[in-house]
LUMLORO-132034 format. One line per field, with one value per residue: z, x, y of N, C-alpha, C in turn; residue number from 0. Coordinates in steps of 0.02 Angstrom, whole numbers, plus 50000, padded with zeros to 5 digits. Each point is the difference from the previous one (the first is absolute). Example, Ala and Ser with C-alpha at 12.3 -4.5 7.8 and 13.67 -1.06 7.14 Angstrom:
n_z: [50390:49964] $
n_x: [50660:49982] $
n_y: [49716:50053] $
ca_z: [50000:50003] $
ca_x: [49955:50042] $
ca_y: [50059:50059] $
c_z: [50000:50037] $
c_x: [50045:49961] $
c_y: [50060:50055] $
pos: [0:1] $
This chain:
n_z: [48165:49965:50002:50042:50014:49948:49985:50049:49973:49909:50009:50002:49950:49968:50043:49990:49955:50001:50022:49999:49954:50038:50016:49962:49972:50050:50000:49941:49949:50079:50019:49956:50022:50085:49974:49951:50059:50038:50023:49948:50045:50013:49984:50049:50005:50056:50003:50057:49952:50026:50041:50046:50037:50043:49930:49976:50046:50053:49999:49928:50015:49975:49971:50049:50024:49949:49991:49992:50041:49924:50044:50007:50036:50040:49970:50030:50063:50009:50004:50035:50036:49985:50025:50064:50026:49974:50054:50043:49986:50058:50049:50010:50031:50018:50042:49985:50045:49980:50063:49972:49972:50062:49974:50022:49999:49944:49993:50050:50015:49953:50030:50032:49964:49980:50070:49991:50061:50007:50017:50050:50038:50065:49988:50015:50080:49969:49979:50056:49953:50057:50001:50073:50009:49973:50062:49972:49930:50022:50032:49940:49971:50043:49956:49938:50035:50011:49970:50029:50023:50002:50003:49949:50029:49971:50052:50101:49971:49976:50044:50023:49966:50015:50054:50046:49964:50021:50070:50002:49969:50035:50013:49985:49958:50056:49942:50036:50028:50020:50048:50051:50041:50041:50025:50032:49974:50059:50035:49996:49959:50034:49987:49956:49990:50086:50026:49995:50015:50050:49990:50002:50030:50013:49947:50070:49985:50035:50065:50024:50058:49995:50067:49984:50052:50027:50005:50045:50064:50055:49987:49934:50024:49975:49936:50054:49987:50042:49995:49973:50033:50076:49979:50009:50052:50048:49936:50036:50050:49943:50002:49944:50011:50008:50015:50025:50028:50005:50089:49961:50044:49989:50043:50050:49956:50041:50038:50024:49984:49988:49983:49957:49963:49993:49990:49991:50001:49943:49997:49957:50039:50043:49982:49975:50045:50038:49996:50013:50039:50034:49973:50031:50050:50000:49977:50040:49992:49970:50060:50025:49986:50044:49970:50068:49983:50022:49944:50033:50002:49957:49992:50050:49967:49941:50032:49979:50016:50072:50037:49971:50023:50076:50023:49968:50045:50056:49977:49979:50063:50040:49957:49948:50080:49987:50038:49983:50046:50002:50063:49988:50014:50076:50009:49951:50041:50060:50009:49961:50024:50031:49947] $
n_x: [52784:49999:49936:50021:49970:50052:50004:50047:50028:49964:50014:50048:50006:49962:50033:50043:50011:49995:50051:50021:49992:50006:50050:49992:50004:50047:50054:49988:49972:50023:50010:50011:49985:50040:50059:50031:49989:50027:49947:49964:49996:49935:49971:49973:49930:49974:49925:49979:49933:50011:49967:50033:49986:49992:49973:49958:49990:50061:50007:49991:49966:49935:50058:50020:49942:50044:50034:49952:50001:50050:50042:49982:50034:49994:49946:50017:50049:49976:49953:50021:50028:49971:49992:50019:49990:49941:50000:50051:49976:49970:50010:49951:50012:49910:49999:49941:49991:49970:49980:50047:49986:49979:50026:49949:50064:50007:49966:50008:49952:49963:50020:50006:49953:49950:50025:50005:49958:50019:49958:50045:49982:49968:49968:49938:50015:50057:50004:50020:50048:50037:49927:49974:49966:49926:49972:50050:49950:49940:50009:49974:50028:50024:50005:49988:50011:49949:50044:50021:49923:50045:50048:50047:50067:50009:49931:50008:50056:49965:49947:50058:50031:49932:49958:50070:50020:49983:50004:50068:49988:49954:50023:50072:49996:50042:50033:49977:50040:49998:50041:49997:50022:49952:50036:50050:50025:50039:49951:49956:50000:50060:50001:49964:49989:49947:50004:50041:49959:49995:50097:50007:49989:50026:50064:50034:50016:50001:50036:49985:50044:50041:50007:50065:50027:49979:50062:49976:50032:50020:49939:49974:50035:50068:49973:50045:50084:49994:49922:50011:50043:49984:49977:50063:50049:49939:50041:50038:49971:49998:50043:49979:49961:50005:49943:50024:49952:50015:49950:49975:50058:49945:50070:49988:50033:50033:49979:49921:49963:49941:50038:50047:49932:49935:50061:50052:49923:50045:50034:49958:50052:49969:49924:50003:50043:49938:49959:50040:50039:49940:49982:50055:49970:49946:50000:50053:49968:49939:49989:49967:49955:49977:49982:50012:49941:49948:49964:49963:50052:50013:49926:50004:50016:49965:49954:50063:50005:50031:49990:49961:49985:50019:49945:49921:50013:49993:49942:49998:50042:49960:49937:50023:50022:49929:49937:49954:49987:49940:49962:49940:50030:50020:49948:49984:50024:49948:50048:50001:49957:50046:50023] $
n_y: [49584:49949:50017:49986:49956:49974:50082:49989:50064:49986:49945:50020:50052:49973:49937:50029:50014:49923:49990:50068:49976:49914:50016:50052:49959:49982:50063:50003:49958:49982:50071:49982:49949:50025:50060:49957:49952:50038:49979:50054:50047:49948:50079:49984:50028:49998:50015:49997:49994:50046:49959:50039:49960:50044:49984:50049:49976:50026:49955:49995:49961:50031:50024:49959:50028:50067:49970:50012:50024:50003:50045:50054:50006:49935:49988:50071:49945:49943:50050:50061:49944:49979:50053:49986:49934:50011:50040:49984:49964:49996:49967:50006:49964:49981:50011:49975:50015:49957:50010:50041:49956:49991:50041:50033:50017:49964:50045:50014:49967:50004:50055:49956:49940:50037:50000:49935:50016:49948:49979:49989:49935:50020:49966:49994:49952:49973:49932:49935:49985:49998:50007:49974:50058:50014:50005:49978:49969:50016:50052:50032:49963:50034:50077:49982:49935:50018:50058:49957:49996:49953:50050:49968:50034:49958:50004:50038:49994:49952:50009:50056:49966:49956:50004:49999:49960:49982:50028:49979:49941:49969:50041:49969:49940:49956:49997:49975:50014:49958:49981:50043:49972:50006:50036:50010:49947:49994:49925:50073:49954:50014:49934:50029:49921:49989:50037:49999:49962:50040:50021:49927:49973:50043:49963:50013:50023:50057:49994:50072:49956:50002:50010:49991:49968:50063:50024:50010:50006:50043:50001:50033:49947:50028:49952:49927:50000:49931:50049:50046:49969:49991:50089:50040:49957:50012:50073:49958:49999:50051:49955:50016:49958:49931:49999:49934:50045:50032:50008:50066:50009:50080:49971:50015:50045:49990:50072:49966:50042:49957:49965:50033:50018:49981:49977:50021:50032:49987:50043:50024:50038:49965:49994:50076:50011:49964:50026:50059:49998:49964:50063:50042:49972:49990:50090:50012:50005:50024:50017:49990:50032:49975:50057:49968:50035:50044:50040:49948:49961:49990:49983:49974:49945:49991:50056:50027:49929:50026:49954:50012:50072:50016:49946:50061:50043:49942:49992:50074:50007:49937:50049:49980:50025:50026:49951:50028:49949:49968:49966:50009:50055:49985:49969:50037:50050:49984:49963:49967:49949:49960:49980] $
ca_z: [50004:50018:50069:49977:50070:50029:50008:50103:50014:49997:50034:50083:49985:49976:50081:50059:49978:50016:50091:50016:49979:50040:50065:50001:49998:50069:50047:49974:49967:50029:50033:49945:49993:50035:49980:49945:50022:50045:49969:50006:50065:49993:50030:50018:50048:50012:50047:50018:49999:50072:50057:50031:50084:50024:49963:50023:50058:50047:50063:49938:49983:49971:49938:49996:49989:49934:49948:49916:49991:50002:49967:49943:49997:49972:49912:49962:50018:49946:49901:49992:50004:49945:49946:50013:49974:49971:49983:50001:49952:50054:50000:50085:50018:50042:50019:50021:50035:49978:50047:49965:49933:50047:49985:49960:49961:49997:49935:50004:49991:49946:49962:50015:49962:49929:49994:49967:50047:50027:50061:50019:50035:50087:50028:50000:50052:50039:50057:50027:49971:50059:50057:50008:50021:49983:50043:49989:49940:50022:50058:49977:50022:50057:50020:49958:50009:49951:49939:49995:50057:49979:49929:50052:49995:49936:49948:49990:49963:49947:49942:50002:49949:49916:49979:49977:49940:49962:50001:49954:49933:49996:50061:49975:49950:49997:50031:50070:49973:50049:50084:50071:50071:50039:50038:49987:50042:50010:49964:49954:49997:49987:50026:50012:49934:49978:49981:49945:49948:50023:49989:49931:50008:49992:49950:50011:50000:50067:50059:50038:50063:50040:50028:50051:50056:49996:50068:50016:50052:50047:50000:50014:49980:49935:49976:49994:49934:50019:49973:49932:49972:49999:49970:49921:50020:49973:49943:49968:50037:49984:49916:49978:50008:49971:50029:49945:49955:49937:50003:50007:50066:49995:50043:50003:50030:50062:50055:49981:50036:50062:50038:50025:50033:50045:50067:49991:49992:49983:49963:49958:49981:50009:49962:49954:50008:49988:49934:49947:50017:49964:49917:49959:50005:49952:49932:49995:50022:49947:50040:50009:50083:50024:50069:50016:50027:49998:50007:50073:50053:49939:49984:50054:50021:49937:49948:49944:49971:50005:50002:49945:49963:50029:49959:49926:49978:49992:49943:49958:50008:49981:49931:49980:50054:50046:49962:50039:49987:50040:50005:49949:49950:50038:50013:49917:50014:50024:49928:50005:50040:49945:49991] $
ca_x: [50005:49917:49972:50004:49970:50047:50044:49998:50008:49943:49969:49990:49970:49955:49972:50009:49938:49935:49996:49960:49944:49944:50019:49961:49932:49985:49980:49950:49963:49928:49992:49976:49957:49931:49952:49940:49944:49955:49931:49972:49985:49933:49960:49936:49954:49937:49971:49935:49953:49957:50009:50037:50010:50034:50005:50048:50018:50021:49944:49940:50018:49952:50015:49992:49948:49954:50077:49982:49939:50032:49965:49998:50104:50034:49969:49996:50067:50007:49975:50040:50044:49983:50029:50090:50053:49966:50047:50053:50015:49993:49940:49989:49947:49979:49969:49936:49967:49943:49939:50024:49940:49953:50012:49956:50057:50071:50041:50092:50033:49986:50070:50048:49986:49999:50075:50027:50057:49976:49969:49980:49949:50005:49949:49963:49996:50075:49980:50058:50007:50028:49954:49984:49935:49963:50019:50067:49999:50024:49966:49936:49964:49992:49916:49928:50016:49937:50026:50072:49993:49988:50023:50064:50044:50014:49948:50004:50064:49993:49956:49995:50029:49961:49944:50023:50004:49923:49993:50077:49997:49912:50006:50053:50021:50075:50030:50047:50079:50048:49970:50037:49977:50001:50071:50060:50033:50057:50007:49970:49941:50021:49983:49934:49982:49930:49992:50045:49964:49931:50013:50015:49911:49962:50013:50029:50091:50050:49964:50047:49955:50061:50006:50040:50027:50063:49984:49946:50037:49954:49943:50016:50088:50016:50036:50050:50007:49994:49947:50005:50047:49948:49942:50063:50007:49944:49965:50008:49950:49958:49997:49940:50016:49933:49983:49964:49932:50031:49976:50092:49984:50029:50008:49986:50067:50005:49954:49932:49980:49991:50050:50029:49968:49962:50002:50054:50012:50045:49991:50020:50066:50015:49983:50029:50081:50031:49972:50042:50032:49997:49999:50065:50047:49965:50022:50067:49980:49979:49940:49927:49971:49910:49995:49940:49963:49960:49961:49952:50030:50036:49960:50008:50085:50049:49940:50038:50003:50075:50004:49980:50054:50075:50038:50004:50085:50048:49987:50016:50053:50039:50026:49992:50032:49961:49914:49931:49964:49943:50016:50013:50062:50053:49963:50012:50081:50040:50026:49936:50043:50036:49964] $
ca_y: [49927:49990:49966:49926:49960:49947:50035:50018:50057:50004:49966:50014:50071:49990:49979:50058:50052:49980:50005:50069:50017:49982:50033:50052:49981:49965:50052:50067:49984:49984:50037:50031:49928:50003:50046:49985:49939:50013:49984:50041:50012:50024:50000:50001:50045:49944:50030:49962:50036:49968:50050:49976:50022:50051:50052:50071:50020:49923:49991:49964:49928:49973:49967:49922:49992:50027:50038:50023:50053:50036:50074:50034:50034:49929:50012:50070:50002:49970:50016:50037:49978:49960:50064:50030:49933:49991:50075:49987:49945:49923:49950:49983:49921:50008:49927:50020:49967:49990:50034:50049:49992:50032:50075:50057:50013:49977:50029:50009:49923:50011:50034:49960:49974:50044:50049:49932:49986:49943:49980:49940:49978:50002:49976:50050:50023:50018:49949:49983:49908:49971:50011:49923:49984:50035:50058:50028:50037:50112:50044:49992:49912:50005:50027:49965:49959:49995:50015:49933:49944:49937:49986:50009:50033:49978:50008:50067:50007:49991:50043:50072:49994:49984:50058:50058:49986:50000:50058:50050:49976:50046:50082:50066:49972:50006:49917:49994:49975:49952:49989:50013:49969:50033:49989:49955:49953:50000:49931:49982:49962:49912:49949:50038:50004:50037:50080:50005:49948:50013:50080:49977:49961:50068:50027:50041:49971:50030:50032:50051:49993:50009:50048:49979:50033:50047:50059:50082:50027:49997:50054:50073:50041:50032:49943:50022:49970:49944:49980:50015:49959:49936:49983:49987:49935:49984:49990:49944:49956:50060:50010:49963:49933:49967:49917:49942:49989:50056:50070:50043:50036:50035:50054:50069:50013:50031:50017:50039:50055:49995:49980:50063:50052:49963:49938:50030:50086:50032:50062:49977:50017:49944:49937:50016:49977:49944:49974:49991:49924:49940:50000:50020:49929:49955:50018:49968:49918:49979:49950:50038:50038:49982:50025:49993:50058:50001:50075:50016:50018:50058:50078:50051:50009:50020:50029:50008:49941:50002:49897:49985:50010:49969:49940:50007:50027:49951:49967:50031:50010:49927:50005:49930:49918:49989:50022:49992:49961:49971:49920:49957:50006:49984:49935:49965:49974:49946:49954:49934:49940:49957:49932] $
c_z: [50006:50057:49991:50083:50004:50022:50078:49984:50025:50054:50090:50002:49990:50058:50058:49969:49999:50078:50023:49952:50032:50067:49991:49975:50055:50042:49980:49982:50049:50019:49917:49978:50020:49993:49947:50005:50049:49974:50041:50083:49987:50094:50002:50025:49996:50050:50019:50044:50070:50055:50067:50077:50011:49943:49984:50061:50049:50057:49949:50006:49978:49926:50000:49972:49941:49978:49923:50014:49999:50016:49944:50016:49971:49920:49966:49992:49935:49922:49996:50004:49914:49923:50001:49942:49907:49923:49977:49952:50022:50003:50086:50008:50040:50045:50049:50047:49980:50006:49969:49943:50029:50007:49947:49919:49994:49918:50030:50000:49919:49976:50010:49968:49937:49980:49996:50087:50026:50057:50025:50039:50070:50026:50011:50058:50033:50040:49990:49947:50042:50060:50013:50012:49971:50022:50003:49949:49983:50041:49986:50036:50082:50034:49972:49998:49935:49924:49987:50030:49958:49951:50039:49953:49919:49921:49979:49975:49919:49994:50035:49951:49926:50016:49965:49933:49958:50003:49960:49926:49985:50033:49948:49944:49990:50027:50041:49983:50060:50070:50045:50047:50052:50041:49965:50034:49985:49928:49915:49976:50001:50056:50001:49917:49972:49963:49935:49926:50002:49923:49909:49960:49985:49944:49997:49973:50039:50031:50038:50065:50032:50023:50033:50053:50010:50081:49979:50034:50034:49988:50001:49989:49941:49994:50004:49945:50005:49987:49921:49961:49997:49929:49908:49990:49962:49948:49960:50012:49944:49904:49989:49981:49965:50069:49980:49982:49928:49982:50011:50074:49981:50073:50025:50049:50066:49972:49979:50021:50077:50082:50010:50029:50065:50053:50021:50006:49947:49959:49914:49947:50019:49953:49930:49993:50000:49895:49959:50003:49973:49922:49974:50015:49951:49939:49983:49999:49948:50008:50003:50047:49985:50038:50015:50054:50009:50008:50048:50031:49969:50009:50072:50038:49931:49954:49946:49959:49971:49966:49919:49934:49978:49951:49916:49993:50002:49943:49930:50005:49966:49912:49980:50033:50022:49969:50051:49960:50013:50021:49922:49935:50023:49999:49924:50011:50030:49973:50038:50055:49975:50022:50059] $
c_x: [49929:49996:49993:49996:50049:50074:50001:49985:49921:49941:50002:49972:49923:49958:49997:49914:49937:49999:49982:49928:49966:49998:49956:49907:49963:49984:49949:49952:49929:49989:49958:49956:49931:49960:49951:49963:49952:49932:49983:49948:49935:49980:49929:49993:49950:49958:49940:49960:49949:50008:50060:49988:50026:49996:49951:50014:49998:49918:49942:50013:49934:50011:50031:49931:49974:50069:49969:49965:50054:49966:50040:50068:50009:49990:50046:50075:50005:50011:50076:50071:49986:50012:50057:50018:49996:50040:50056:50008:49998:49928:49976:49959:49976:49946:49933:49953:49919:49948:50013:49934:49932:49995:49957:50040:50049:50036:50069:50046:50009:50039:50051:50041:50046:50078:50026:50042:49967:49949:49983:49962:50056:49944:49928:49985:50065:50008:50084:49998:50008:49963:49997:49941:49956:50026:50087:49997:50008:49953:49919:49972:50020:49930:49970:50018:49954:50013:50032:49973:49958:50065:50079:50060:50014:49941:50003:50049:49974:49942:50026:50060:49986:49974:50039:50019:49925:49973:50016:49946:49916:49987:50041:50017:50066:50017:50057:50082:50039:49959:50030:49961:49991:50042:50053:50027:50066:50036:49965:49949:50043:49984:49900:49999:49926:50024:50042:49937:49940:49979:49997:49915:49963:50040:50055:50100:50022:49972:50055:49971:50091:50021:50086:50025:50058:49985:49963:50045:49933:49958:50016:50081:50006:50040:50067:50048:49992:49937:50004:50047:49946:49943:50026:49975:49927:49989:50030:49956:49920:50001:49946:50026:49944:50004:50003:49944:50006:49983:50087:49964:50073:49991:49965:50059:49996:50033:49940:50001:49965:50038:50031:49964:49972:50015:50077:50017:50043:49990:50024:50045:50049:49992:50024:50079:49996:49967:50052:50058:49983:49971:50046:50059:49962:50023:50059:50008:49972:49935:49916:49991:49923:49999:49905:49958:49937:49972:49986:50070:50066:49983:50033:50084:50053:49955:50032:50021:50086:50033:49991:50066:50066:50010:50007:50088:50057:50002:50025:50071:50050:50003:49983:50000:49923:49948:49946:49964:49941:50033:50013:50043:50033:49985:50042:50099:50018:50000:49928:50044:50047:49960:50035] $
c_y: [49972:49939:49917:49938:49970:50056:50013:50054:50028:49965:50021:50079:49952:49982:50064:50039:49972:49997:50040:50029:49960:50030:50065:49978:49965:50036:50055:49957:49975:50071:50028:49974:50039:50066:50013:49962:50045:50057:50075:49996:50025:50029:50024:50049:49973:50049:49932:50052:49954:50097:49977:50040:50062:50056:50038:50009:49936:49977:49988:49923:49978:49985:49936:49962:49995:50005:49966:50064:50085:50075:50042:50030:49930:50008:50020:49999:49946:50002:50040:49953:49958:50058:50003:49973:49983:50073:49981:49920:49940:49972:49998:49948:50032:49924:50038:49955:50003:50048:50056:50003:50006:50068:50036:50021:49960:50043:50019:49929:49980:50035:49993:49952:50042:50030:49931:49997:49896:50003:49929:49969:50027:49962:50013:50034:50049:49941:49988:49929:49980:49995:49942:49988:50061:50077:50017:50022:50061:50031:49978:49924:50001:50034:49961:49925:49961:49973:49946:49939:49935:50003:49957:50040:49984:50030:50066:50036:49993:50047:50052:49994:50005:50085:50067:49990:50017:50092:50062:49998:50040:50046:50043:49963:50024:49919:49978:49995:49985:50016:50016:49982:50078:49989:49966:49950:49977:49957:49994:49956:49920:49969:49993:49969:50008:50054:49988:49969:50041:50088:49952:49992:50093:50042:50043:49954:50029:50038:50033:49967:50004:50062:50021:50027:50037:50051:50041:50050:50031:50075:50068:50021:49974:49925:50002:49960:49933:50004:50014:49945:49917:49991:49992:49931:49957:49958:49936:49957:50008:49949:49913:49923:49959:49948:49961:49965:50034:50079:50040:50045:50064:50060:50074:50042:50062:50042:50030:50062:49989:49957:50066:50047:49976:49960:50046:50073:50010:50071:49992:49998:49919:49966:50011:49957:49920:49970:50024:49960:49966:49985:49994:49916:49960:49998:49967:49917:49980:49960:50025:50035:50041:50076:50014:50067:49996:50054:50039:50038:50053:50072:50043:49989:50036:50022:50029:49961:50006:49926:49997:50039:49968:49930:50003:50039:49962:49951:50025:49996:49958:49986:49918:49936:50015:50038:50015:49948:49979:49946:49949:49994:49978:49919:49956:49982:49942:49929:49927:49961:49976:49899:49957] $
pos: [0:1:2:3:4:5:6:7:8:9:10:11:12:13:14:15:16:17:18:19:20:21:22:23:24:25:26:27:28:29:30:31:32:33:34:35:36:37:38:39:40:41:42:43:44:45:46:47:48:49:50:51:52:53:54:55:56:57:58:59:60:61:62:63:64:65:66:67:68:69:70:71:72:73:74:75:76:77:78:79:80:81:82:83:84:85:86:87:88:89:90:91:92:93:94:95:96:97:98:99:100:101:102:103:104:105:106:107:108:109:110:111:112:113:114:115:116:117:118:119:120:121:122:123:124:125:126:127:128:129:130:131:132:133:134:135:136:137:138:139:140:141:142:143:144:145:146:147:148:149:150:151:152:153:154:155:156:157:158:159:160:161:162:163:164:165:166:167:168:169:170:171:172:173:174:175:176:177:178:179:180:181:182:183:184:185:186:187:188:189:190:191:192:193:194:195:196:197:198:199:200:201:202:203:204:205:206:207:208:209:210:211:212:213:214:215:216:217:218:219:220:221:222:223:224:225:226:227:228:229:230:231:232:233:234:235:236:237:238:239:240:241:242:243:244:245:246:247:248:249:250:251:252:253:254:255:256:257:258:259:260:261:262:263:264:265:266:267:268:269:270:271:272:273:274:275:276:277:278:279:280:281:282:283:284:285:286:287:288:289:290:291:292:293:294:295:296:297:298:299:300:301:302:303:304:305:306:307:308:309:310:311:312:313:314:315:316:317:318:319:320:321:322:323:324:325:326:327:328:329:330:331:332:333:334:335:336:337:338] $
């Protein structure tokens, strides 16, 4: 019989079958929506090339003083992590603290470079954006008051910024690629539209300065699941944003090494368990993750460069949902203001 709109028979068969075909496109079609929307999971490995307190050994704190004045395990930890990665098909950002170009040798810095890994600006002192006064800047302008006197907090921000820029470029002829703040902050750089104008005015489009808040649990014991879960948690606090000046602020995702090691004791069977967590949620997610280290202090908690592996295997794992990225691969994702 043929099909015909003014026939009931037809007509109520014809309505029923568009009813459940919207009915199944209602219930499936967003869940299918979202697995083909959701956006490949960049991550990072990020090292900052400085020196760090307590390292090689607890009870050192004259590297506040000189954290450019790498030695030769920090270097040597570096170049070799920069092979790993480099091996394996990734990318490692690295961020350099200036005084670093004050160095007899920078050919390992240079090969650095050469293996196509990023290097970005740290400042040239290790100073604080957030200082209020000369002497909060950093340890150094406390001994040598000298070094900073007549200047104020704003000037001294801008030239250990420029110099290190300038340094990177006539020392190692490597051009700077994005900016991390010494330390992290909770808040980041908002409400701070100096700074924010200050990172624009020096060329930069994004800056790693967010640090977020998560548990530690208490010294030496073994993370319990309410901390490993807090620092999961984190990584939402962790994904890249723009200000509305229009600098992009790309996260540095919890947990550092030195928070776990250094301030935390943890063993690194710890720090190992929570980084994979929180890779493997990100992944699922589809989101970023910063993981943030530092040589100095690597070389003698994960001289195997365990951390490093671990996230290159989760990465492989995840197969097509996920990349090694630099910052600035991650920076080019996040979408412009809106008008």
């Amino acid at each position: 019989m043929q099909a015909s709109p003014n026939n009931p028979i037809r007509r109520r068969r014809f309505l029923a079958g568009s009813l459940a075909a919207g009915l199944v496109a209602a219930t499936a079609g967003p869940s299918m929506a979202m697995r083909r929307q959701k956006p490949k999971a960049q991550i990072a490995i990020t090292l900052d090339l400085e020196m760090s307190r307590h390292y090689p050994k607890r009870g050192l704190t004259e590297w506040d003083y000189q954290k450019g004045n790498l030695d030769q395990a920090t270097k040597e930890y570096s170049v070799k992590a920069g092979e790993l990665v480099k091996k394996r098909g990734g990318v490692l950002h690295y961020f350099c603290v200036g005084r670093v170009l004050e160095q007899p040798d920078v050919s390992w810095l240079q090969k650095l470079a050469e293996l196509e890994h990023p290097i970005g600006n740290h400042t040239y002192d290790h100073v604080n954006l957030r200082a209020t006064t000369p002497a909060m800047a950093q340890f150094r302008f406390q001994r040598s008051p000298w070094l900073v006197k007549g200047k104020t907090v704003p000037e001294i921000l801008r030239e250990n910024i420029r110099l290190t820029t300038i340094a990177l470029k006539e020392r190692a002829k490597i051009d700077v690629n994005g900016f991390r703040t010494p330390g992290g902050f909770r808040d980041a750089l908002n409400g701070r539209e100096d700074l924010q104008q200050l990172l624009l005015e020096q060329k930069f489009s994004w800056v790693s300065s967010k640090y977020p808040r998560h548990a530690y649990g208490k010294p030496k014991e073994q993370p319990t699941e309410d901390v490993y879960q807090s620092i999961v948690d984190a990584q939402q606090q962790a994904q890249p944003f723009r200000y509305p000046s229009g600098l992009i602020e790309i996260p540095m995702s919890p947990i550092s090494d030195v928070g776990a090691f250094r301030s935390t004791f943890w063993k690194l069977d710890y720090f190992l368990e929570a980084i994979t967590r929180a890779v493997r949620a990100v992944i699922a997610r589809g989101q970023v993750f910063d993981f943030l280290a530092h040589p100095s202090c690597l070389v003698v908690e994960d001289p195997e460069m365990k951390t490093i592996e671990r996230i290159m295997d989760l990465v492989a794992d995840a197969g097509d949902q996920a990349e090694i990225v630099g910052l600035d691969t991650i920076a080019k994702r996040v979408p412009p203001l809106k008008p």
